[in-house]
N, C-alpha and C positions, 0 to 999 in steps of 0.2 A: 110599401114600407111606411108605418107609421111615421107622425111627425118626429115623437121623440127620438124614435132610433137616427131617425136625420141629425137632429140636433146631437144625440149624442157620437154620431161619426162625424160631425160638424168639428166638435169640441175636441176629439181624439187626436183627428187628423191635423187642425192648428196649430195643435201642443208638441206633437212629434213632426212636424216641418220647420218650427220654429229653430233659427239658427241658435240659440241660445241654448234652446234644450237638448240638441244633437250635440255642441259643445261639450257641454256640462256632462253628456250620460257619458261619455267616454272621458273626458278629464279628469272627471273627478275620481273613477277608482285606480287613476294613474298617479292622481295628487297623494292619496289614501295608501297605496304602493309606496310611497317615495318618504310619506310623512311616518309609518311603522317602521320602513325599513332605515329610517335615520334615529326613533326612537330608539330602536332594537341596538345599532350601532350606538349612540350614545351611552345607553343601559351596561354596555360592555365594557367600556373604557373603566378605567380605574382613578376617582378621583386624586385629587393631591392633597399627600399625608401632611395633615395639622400637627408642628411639633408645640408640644405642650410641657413648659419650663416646669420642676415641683422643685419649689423651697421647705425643705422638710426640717424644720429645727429640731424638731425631740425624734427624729430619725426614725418613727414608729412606722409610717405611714407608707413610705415612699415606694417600699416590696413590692406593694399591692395593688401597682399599676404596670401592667405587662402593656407594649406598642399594641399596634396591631395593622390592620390596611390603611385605616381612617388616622388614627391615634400615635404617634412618636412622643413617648413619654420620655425626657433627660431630668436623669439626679443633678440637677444643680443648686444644690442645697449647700455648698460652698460658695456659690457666686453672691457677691452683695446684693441685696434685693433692690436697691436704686440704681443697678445696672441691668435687674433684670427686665426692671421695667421700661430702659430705653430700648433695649430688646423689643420691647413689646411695641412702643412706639412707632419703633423703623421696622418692624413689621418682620422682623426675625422668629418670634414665637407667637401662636396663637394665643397663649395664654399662660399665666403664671397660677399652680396653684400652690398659694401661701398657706402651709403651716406652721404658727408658732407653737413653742415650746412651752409646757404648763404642768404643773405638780398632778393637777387630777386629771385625770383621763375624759372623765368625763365631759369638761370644758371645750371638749373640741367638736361636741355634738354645735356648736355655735360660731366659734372662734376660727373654723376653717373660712379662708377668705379665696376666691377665684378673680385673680386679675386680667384684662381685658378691654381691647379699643370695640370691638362691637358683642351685642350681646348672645353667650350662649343659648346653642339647642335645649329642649327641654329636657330630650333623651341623653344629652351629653352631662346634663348637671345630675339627672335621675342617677345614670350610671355612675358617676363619682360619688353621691348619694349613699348611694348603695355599699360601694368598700370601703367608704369610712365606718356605716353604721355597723357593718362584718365586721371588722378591725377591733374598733371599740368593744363588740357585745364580749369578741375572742378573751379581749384582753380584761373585760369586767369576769369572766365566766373563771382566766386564768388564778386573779386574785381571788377569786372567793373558792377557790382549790376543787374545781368541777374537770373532771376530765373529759379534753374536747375529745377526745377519742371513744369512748363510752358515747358522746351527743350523739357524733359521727356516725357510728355503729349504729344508733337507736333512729334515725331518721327515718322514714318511710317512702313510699313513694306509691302512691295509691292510681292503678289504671282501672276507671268504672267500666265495667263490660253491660252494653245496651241491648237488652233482649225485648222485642214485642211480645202481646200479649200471650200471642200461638204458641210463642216457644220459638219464633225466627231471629239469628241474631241480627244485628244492625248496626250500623255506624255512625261516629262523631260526625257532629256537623253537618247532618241532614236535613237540617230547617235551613241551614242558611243555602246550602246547594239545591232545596226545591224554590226559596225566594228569589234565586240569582234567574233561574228558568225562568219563570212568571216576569220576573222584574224584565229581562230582557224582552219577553214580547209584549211586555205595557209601555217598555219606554219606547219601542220602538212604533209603538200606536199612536205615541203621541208626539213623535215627532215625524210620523206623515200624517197628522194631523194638520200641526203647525204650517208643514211647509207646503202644502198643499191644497189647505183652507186657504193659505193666502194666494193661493195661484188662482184659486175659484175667485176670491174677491175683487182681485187687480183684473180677473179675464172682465166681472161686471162693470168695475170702474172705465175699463178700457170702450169696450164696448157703449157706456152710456156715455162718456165723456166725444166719443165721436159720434155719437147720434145714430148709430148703428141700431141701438135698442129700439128706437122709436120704427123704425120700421118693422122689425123683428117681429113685437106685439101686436102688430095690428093683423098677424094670422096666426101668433102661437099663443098658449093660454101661460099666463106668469107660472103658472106650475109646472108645468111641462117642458119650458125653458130652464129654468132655474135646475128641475132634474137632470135633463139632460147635460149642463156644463158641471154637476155634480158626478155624473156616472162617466163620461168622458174625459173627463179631469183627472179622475181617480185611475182608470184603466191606464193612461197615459202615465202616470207614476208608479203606477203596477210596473209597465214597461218597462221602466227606467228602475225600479229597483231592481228590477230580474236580471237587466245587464250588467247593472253593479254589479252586482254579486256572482255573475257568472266570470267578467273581467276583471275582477278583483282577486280572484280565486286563482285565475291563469296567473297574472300576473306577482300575486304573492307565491306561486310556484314557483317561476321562473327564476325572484328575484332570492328566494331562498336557496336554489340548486348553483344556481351560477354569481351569485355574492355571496357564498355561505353565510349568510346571515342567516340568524335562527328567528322568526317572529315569535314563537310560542313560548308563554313566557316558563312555562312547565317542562320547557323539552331538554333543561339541563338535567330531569332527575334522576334518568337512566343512565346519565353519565357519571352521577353522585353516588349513583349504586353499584357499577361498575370500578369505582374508586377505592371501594370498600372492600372490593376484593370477593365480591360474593358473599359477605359474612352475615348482613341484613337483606341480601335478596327476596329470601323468603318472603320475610315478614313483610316486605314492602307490597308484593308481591299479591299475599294475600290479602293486603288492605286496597291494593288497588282492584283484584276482583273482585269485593264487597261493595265499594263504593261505585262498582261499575255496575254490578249485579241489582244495587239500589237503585239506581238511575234508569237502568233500566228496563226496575220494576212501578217505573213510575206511569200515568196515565200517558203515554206520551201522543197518542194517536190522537184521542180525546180531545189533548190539552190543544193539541194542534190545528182542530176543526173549532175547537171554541175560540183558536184566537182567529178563525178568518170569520166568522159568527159576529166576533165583536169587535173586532176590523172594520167589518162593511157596516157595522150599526153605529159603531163610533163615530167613525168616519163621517158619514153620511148625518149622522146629529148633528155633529160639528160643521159639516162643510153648508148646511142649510144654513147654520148661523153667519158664517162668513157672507154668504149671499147677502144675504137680508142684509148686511152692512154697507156691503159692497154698491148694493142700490138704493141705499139710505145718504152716501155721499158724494161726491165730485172726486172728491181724489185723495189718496193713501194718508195724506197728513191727517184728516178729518177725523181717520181709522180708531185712532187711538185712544179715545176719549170710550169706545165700544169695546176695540180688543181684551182689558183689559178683566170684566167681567165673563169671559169664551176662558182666557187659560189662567184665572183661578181654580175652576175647578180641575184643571187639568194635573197643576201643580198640589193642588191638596187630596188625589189622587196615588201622587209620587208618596205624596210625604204619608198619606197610610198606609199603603201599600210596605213599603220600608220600617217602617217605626211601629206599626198597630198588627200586621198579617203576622209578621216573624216571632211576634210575642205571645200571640192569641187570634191563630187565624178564625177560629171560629167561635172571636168574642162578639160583644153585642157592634162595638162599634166596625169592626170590620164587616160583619153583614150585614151590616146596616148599609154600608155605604159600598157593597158590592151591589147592593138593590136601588139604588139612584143611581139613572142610566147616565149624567154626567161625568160620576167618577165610576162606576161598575166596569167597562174597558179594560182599567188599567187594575182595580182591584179584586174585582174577580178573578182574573187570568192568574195572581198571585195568589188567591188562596187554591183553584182550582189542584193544584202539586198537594195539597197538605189533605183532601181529602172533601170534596164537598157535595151533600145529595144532590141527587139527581134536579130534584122537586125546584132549590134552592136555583139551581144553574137554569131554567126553562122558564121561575119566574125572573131572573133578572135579565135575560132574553128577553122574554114579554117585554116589561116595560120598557127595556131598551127602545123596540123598535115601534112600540105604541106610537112613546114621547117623541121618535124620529117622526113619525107620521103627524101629530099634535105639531112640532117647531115647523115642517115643512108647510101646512095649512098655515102658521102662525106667519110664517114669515115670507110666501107667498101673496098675503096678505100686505106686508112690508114692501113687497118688490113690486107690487101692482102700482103702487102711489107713487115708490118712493125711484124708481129710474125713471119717472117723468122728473124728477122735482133737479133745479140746477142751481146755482149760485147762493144756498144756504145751506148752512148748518144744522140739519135737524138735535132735537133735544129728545131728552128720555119721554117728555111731554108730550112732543108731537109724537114719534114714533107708536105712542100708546093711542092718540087720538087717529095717525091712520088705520089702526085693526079697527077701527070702531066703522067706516069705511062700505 
C-alpha cells in the first residue's frame, strides 16, 4: 500500500472515531428534524390581529378598509382623537389613522396622518398607500364626470404567453427555477468547503502543535501528507453528509406522518385547489405539468456530474489553502489574519452567481468569472441550467484543476517550512520568502 493511501485511511479513520464527529453526524439531522418541524409549527399559528383605530372626519375614507387576519380596522371616527391616542398609549390600538376634513380632496394626498407608539411595516403603510390614492383618483375621476364603470369595463389584463424559438411553449419563471438549481449546489460547495477546510486546518494545527508533525515528515514528503489529510478529510465529510441526509429524510418522515406537521412549504396547494371545488384544477394542473416538464427537460444528469467535477476541484483548491495556513501557524487565533482572503472569493462567488447569472448568464462578466477556478465552483454550476457549451465547461475544468495542482506545489512549499516554525506569527512577507526556499 502506498504511503498516501496510509495517510489517507490514517485521516479517514481519525475523523470517523472521533467522539465528536459520531456525535454531531447523528444529532445533528435530529437538531435539523426538531428545528423545521417547529418552524413548520410556528408558520401555522395565526398571528395576533393588530386593531387599527380610523378617525375619519370628512367620512370619505373609512369604507375602504375591510379587517382582515392581520388587520381589525374600528370606525371610531366619533371618538375624540385625545382619547384615542391614550388608546394607543395603553396599548389598546396599534394605531390611529387620522383623517381630517378638507374642502379639496386633493389635500389629503399629504394631510393623512398615521398615529403610533412604534413604527410601521413598510407593506402596512404601502397598503394604506394605496386606498387612499384609489379613493382619491375615484373621487377626482367622479368630479370631472368620467364614468368609473366605462374605466372598469376598459381595464385589461394582459397574460404574455412564452414560446421558444422551435415553436415549444414554456413557462414563467424559468430563470429564476434553473438559478435556484445551480444556486443550491454552489452554496452547498461552499459550505463544505468552509466547514471542512477548517477541519483540515485545525487536524494541521493539532498535529503541529503536539509535535506529531516533526516526526511524520522525516519519512513522508510535505505533499503527500498535506494530500492525504485533504482526501481523507474530505471522504470523512462525504460520510457524514450521506448520513445526514439519509437520517434526515427518516426522520422528516416520521415527524410528518406522526405530528401531522406538513414540512413542505408548497404542500398546502392541493388543498387550495381542492377548496375551490375543481373549478381551477385544470389550469393548475396544466401549469404544474409544464413547469415539471421544464425541469425536467433540464440538463439534470450533466449538471449533476459537473457538480461532483467541481466539488472535488473546489474542494480540494480550497482545502490546500487551509493547509498551508494551518502550518504556517500555532493555533486557530493566528488563522484569521489569512482566512479572510480563502472566503472572499467564495462570497463574491454567491454574489454573481445571484445578481450577474440570473440577468445574463452568458454575459462577459459571468464567464468571466465562471473561468477563475476560485469562483468557477459555484458560478459555473449556475450558469450550467441556462445552457452552456461544451468547449466553455472543459476549459473551466482545466483551469480549475491545473490551479489545484499550481496552489498544492505552492503551498506545499508552505507546509515544508512552515510546520517546523513555532512561537511566531508569520507575515504575508515571510510566507512569500519561504516559497523562495
Amino acid at each position: 500500500m502506498s504511503v498516501l493511501s496510509l495517510i489517507i485511511k490514517r485521516e479517514f479513520i481519525a475523523k470517523v472515531r472521533n467522539k465528536s464527529f459520531i456525535v454531531m453526524t447523528f444529532v445533528s439531522p435530529i437538531l435539523f428534524v426538531v428545528l423545521t418541524a417547529f418552524i413548520a409549527y410556528l408558520s401555522s399559528m395565526k398571528g395576533d390581529v393588530k386593531k387599527i383605530a380610523i378617525h375619519d372626519e370628512s367620512g370619505l375614507f373609512v369604507k375602504q378598509f375591510e379587517s382582515n387576519e392581520a388587520f381589525e380596522y374600528q370606525d371610531l371616527s366619533a371618538v375624540d382623537l385625545n382619547i384615542l391616542k391614550e388608546g394607543v398609549k395603553e396599548e389598546k390600538y396599534e394605531g390611529i389613522l387620522f383623517i381630517p376634513k378638507s374642502e379639496d380632496v386633493n389635500d389629503y394626498q399629504k394631510n393623512v396622518t398615521y398615529i403610533s407608539n412604534d413604527s410601521p411595516s413598510l407593506s402596512f403603510v404601502s397598503k394604506v398607500e394605496l386606498l387612499l390614492e384609489d379613493k382619491i383618483t375615484h373621487i377626482n375621476l367622479e368630479k370631472s364626470g368620467i364614468d368609473l364603470v366605462i374605466i372598469d369595463k376598459a381595464k385589461a389584463n394582459v397574460n404574455l404567453s412564452l414560446v421558444k424559438a422551435d415553436g415549444e411553449a414554456t413557462v414563467k419563471g424559468l430563470n429564476e427555477i434553473k438559478i435556484i438549481i445551480g444556486g443550491l449546489f454552489g452554496y452547498f460547495i461552499m459550505m463544505f468547503i468552509i466547514i471542512y477546510g477548517n477541519m483540515v486546518m485545525r487536524s494541521v494545527i493539532e498535529e503541529k502543535t503536539n509535535r506529531i508533525i516533526e516526526i511524520i515528515i522525516s519519512s513522508v514528503k510535505p505533499f503527500q501528507l498535506m494530500m492525504g489529510k485533504i482526501v481523507g478529510t474530505s471522504m470523512a465529510g462525504l460520510l457524514q453528509f450521506i448520513i445526514w441526509g439519509v437520517v434526515g429524510a427518516v426522520l422528516l418522515t416520521i415527524a410528518s406522518s406522526v405530528l401531522g406537521i406538513n414540512a413542505m412549504p408548497g404542500a398546502g396547494a392541493a388543498e387550495a385547489v381542492q377548496a375551490t371545488g375543481g373549478m381551477i384544477s385544470n389550469e393548475v394542473m396544466v401549469d404544474v405539468q409544464n413547469y415539471v416538464s421544464e425541469i425536467l427537460s433540464l440538463p439534470l444528469i450533466s449538471l449533476f456530474v459537473y457538480f461532483i467535477i467541481f466539488f472535488i476541484g473546489g474542494y480540494f483548491l480550497y482545502s490546500s489553502l487551509y493547509a498551508a495556513i494551518g502550518a504556517a501557524v500555532d493555533n486557530e487565533t493566528d488563522t484569521q489574519q489569512f482566512l479572510l482572503p480563502i472566503l472572499l472569493p467564495l462570497m463574491l462567488g454567491v454574489y454573481i452567481g445571484f445578481f450577474t447569472v440570473m440577468k445574463d448568464p452568458h454575459g462577459t462578466v459571468a464567464t468571466v468569472f465562471s473561468m477563475i477556478p476560485f469562483t468557477s465552483p459555484i458560478v459555473m454550476l449556475m450558469r450550467i441550467p441556462f445552457g452552456v457549451p461544451l468547449w466553455e465547461v472543459l476549459l473551466s475544468i482545466t483551469i480549475l484543476f491545473s490551479t489545484f495542482i499550481l496552489v498544492v506545489w505552492i503551498a506545499a512549499k508552505i507546509y515544508r517550512i512552515g510546520v517546523l516554525m513555532y512561537g511566531k506569527r508569520p507575515s504575508w512577507k515571510e510566507l512569500y520568502k519561504w516559497l523562495k526556499y
